[in-house]
C-alpha positions in Angstrom: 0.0 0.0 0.0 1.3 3.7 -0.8 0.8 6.4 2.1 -0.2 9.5 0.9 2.4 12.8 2.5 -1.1 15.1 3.3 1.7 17.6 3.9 2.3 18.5 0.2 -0.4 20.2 -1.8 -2.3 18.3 -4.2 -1.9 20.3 -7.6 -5.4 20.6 -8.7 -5.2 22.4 -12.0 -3.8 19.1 -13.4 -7.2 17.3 -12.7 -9.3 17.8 -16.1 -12.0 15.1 -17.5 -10.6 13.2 -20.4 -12.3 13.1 -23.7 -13.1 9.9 -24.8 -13.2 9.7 -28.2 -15.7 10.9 -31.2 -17.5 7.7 -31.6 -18.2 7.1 -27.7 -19.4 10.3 -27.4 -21.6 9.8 -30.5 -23.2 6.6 -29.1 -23.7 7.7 -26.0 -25.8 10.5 -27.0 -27.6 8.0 -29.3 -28.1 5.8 -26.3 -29.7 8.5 -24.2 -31.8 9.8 -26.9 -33.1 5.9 -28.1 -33.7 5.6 -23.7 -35.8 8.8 -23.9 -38.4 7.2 -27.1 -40.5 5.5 -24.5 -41.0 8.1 -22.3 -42.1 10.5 -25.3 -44.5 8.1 -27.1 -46.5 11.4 -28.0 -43.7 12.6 -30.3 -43.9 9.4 -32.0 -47.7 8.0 -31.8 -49.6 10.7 -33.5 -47.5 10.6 -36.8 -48.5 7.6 -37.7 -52.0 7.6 -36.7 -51.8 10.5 -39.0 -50.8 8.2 -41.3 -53.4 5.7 -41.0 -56.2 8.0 -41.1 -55.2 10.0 -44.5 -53.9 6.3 -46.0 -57.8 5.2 -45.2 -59.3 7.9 -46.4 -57.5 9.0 -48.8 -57.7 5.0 -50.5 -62.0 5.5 -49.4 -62.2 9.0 -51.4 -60.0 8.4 -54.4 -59.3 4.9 -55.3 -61.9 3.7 -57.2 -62.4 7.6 -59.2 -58.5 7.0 -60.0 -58.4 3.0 -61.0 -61.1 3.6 -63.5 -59.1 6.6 -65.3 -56.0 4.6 -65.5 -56.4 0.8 -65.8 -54.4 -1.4 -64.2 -53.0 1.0 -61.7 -52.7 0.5 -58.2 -53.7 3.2 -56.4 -53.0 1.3 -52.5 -49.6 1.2 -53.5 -49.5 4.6 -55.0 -50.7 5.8 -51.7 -48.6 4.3 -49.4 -45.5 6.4 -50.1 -47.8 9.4 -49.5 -48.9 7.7 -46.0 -44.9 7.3 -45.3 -44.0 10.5 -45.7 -46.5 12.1 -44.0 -45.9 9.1 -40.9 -42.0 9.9 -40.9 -41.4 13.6 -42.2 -40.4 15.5 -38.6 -40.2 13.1 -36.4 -37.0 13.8 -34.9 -35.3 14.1 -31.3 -35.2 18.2 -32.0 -38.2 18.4 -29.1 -35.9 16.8 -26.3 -33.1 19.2 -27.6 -34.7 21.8 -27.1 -35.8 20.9 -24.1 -31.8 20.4 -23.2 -31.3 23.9 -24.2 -33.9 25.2 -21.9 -33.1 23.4 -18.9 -29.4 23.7 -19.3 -28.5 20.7 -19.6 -26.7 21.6 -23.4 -24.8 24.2 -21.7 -23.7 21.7 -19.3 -22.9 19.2 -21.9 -20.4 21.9 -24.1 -18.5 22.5 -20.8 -17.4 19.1 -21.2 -14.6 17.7 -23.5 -17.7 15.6 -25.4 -17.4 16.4 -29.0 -19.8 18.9 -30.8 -20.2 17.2 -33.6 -21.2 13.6 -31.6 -24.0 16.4 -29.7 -26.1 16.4 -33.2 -25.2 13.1 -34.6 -25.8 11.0 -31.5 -29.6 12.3 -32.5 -29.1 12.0 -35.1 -28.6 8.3 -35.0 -31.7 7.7 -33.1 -33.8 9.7 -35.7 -33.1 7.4 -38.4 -34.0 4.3 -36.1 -37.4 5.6 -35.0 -38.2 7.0 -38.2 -37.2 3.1 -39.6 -39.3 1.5 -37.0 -42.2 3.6 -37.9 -42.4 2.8 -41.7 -43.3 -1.0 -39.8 -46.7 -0.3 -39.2 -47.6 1.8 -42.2 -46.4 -1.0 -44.2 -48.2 -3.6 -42.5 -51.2 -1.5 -43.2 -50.0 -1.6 -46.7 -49.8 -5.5 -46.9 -53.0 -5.7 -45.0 -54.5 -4.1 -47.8 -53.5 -5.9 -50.8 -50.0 -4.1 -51.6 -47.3 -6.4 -52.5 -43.7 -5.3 -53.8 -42.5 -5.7 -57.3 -39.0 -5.2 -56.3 -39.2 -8.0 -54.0 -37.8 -8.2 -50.1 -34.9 -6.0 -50.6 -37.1 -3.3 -52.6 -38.8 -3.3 -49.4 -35.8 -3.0 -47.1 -34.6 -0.1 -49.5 -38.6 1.6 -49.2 -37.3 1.9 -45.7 -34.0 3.3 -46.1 -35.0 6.0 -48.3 -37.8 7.0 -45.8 -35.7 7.0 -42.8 -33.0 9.1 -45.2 -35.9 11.5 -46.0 -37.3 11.9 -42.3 -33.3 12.8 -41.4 -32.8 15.4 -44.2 -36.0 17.4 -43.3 -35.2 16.6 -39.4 -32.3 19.2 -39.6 -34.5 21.8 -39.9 -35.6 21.0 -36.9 -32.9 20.9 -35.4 -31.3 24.3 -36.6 -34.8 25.9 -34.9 -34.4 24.0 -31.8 -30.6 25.3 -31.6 -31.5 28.8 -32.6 -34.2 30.1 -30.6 -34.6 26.9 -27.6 -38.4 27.8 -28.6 -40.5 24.2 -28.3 -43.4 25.8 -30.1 -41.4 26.7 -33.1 -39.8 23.5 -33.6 -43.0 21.1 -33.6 -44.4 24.2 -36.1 -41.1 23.5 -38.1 -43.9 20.3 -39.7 -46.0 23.1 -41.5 -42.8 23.6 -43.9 -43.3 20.3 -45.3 -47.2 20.6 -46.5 -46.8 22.7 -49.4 -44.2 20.5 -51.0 -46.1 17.2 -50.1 -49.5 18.9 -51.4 -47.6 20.7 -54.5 -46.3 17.0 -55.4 -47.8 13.8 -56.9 -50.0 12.9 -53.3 -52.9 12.2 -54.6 -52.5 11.6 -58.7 -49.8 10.4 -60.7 -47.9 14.1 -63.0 -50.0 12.5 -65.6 -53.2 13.4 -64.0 -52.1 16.9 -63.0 -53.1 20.6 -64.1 -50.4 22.0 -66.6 -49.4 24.7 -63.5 -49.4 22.5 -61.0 -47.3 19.4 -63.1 -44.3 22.4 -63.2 -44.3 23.1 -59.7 -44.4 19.3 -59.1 -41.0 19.4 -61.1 -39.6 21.6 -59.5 -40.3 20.2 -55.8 -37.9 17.5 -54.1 -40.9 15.5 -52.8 -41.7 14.4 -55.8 -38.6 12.3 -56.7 -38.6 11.2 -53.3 -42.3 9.8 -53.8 -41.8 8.7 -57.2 -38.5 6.9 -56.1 -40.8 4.7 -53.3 -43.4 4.0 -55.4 -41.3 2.8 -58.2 -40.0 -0.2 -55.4 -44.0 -1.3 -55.2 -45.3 -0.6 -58.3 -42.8 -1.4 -61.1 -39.4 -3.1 -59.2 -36.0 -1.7 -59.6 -35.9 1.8 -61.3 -32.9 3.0 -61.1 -33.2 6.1 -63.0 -36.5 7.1 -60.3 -34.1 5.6 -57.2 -31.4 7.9 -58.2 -33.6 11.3 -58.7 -35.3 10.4 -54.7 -31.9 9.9 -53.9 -30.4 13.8 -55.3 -33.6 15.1 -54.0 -32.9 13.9 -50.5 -29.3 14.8 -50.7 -30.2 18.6 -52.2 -32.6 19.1 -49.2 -30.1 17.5 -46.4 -27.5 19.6 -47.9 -29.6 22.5 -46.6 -30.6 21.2 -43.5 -27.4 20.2 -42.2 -25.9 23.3 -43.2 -28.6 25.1 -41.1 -28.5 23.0 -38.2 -25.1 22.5 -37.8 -24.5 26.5 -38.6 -27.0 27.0 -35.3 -24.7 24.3 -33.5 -21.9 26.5 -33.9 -23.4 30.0 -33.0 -24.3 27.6 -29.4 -21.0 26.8 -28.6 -19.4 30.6 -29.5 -22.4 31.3 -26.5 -20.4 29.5 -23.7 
């Protein structure tokens, strides 16, 4: 055993927490965000119940009016993507944030040697899984009611990827409001950005069925690769030409997004 001389000053500037490395850091905050899903089943319920309802009625109001205009098409599966997006689009972790913010708990956090970056990405990472899990019971619904997959089981896996890529990319707005003002309010209204471009898209009808006007401004909004890009998995297999559009459209809007976002990130850390 070592004794300890009491008589001589312990040097305490010398006593600093260690950082622990980038990924660490990054799964940690993942952990603690996945943890925090249960408790917060109202963040995550109502989207896909929202789902649900306009999948129902939207199949009850227009399915048979569209189906006898264009023979052979199936407008279940053409719907479903619509359903997605609207089940997965801002469903993020950028509530709890801000609730970090308010409390002081963020503030607390960048006093530490944790790395910025891991802060947003560790949510990041726990977006993507919840916005994956929730694509599970909209595509059940789907199954339930008669759609089936040309492009087979992976089509399906890759339905899910590219909605859980789409619900990230629009999720950093989100986040950039939550970092920005710490105002709750504003960042579940952050949801209302995305109704013009799903309702100024292919929703309802396929471009062919659209107004002149409203068929440019459909090609000219993101959403509409993206929705053509999941459809093309169910209704016609492996397109790669519609796969590769949905993917640049998610990629343009991400590229904003994550600038925003992780631009607010870095005015909150020149606070402390």
């Amino acid at each position: 055993m070592t004794a300890i001389d009491l008589s001589v000053p312990l040097d305490l500037t010398d006593i600093r927490p260690r950082p622990t490395g980038f990924v660490h850091d990054t799964l940690t905050i993942a952990g603690r965000a996945l943890r925090a899903v249960p408790r917060d089943l109202a963040a995550v319920i109502p989207p896909v119940l929202i789902a649900f309802f306009f999948f129902i009625v939207n199949l009850a109001t227009l399915k048979s009016l569209t189906e006898g205009t264009i023979h052979g098409f199936d407008y279940t599966a053409f719907q479903m993507a619509t359903a997605i997006l609207l089940g997965v689009t801002g469903v993020s972790r950028a509530p709890a944030l801000v609730l970090d913010v308010q409390n002081g708990y963020l503030d607390r956090l960048l006093l530490t040697p944790v790395s910025r970056l891991s802060i947003l990405l560790g949510h990041m990472i726990a977006d993507v899984l919840v916005a994956a899990a929730l694509t599970v019971p909209i595509l059940a619904l789907g199954f339930a009611l008669g759609v089936r997959f040309e492009a087979g089981l992976l089509g399906m896996l890759g339905f899910v990827v590219l909605a859980a890529a789409w619900s990230l990319a629009f999720a950093g707005f989100g986040y950039a409001i939550a970092l920005k003002t710490g105002n709750p309010t504003a960042v579940q209204s952050s949801f209302l950005l995305f109704f013009p471009f799903l309702f100024l898209t292919t929703s309802y009808v396929p471009r062919s069925q659209l107004t002149p006007w409203l068929d440019k401004v459909a090609a000219c909004n993101p959403v509409t690769y993206i929705l053509e890009g999941l459809r093309s998995l169910a209704l016609t297999g492996w397109q790669w030409d519609d796969l590769a559009k949905a993917v640049v459209a998610i990629g343009a809007v991400a590229l904003v997004s994550m600038s925003m976002c992780f631009g607010a990130l870095r005015g909150r850390v020149k606070q402390q």
